[in-house]
N, C-alpha and C positions, 0 to 999 in steps of 0.2 A: 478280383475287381469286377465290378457289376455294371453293365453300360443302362443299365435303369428299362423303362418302354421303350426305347427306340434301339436296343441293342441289337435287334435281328436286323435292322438295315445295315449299322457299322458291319455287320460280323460277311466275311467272305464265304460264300457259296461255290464248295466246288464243283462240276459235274463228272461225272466219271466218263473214261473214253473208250469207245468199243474195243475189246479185247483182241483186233485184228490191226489197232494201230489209224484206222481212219474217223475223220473228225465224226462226231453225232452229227445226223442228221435228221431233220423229221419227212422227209421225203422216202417216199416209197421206193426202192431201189431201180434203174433203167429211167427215171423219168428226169426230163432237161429243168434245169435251171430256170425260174421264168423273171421280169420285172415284177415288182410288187405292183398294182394296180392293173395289169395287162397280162396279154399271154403270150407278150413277144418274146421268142428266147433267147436268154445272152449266151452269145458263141463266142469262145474260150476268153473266158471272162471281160471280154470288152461289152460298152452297151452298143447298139445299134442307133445310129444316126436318125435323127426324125425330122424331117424336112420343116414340121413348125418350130423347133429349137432352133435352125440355121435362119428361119427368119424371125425370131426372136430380136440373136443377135446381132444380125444385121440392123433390125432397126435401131437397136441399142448402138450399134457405131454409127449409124447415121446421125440418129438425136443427139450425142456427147459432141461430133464433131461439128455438127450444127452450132450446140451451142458457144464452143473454141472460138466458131467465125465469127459470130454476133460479138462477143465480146470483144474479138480484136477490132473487129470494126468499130466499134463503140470509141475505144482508148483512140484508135486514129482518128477521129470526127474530134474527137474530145482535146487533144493534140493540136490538132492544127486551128481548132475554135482559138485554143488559148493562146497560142503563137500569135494570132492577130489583134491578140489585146494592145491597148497604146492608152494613152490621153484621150483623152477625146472622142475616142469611141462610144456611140449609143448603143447600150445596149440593156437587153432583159434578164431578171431573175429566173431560176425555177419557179421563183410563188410569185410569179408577176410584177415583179414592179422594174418600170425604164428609169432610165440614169443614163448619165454621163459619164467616162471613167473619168475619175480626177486627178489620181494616185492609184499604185500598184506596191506592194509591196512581196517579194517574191519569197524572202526569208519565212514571214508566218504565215503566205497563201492568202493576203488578206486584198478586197479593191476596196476602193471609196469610190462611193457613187455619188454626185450631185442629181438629187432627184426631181427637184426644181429649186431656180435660181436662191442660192442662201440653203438651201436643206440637204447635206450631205446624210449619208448610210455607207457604215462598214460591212459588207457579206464575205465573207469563204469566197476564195477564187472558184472554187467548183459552184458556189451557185450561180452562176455566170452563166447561162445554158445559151445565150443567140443573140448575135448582133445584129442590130436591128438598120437597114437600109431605109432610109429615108425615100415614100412612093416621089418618084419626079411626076407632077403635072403636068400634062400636054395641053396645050390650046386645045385641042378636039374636044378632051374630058372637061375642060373648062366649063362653069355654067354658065350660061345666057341668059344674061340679066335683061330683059327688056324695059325699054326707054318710058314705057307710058302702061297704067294697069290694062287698057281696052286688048293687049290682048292674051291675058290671062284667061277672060272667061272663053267658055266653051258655047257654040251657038248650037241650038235644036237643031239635029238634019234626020228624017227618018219618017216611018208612018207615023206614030205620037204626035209629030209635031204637027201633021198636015190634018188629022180628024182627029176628034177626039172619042174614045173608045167607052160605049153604052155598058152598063153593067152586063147584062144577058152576052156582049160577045166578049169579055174580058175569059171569061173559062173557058169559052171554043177556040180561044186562041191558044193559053195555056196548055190544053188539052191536046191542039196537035201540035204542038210545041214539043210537046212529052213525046209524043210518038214519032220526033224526027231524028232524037238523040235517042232513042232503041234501037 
């Protein structure tokens, strides 16, 4: 049987072994074992510990565990958002849009939102991402409608209004003007 041009890869290669019984080696005899790329020598076949491999792996357990926490935080934010679903509740999408809840339905995961009055939307209970608190107004934030327009406008108070300024001194003023904000 003819294994064709690729028969010298199938076919096994044996190597002969020194005649005293120990493995081939191509190392010159008395000389230590080293790493491949370095000359550190491996003592009795262990490697030697490298202080950036140990901070390797530590950061690799800090980042996995990092990210365990973020996610569990995630699900308990998520958890308790939707334990405070009801009726009634305003609240917003992930792609923005407020509503109302109207219904809840728990078996498909499904809310109905009234979007505005007459216009309902069915979304995913998970796109549900924030319930929205309605801001309370204080009298302070209130605005101050005044009774009569006079006093809307604002009256001249300043040098402008007392002389009026000649073209030749309008850039000496400019000028040290510049030179007071440097």
């Amino acid at each position: 049987m003819t294994l064709g041009m690729f028969g010298s890869l199938f076919r096994r290669r044996h190597h002969p072994l020194p005649v005293d019984g120990t493995q081939f080696s191509a190392r010159p005899p008395g000389s230590k074992r080293t790493l491949p790329y370095t000359n550190t020598p491996v003592q009795n076949g262990n490697f030697p510990v490298d202080p950036m491999n140990i901070v390797l792996f530590a950061m690799l357990g800090i980042f996995i565990f990092m990210m365990f926490r973020r996610n569990k935080k995630t699900k308990e934010q998520q958890a308790t958002l939707q334990s405070q679903f009801a009726p009634g509740v305003e609240v917003m999408t992930s792609f923005g849009l407020f509503g109302r809840i109207v219904s809840m339905d728990d078996e498909e995961n499904k809310v109905v939102l009234e979007l505005s009055p007459g216009n309902l939307a069915t979304v995913h209970r998970q796109a549900v991402t924030k319930i929205v608190e309605p801001a309370a107004v204080t009298e302070d934030e209130a605005a101050v409608v005044p009774d009569d327009a006079s006093s809307l406008t604002v009256e001249e108070t300043g040098p402008s209004a007392a002389t009026a300024e000649t073209p030749d001194e309008t850039p000496k003023r400019l000028n040290d003007e510049g030179k007071k904000d440097s």
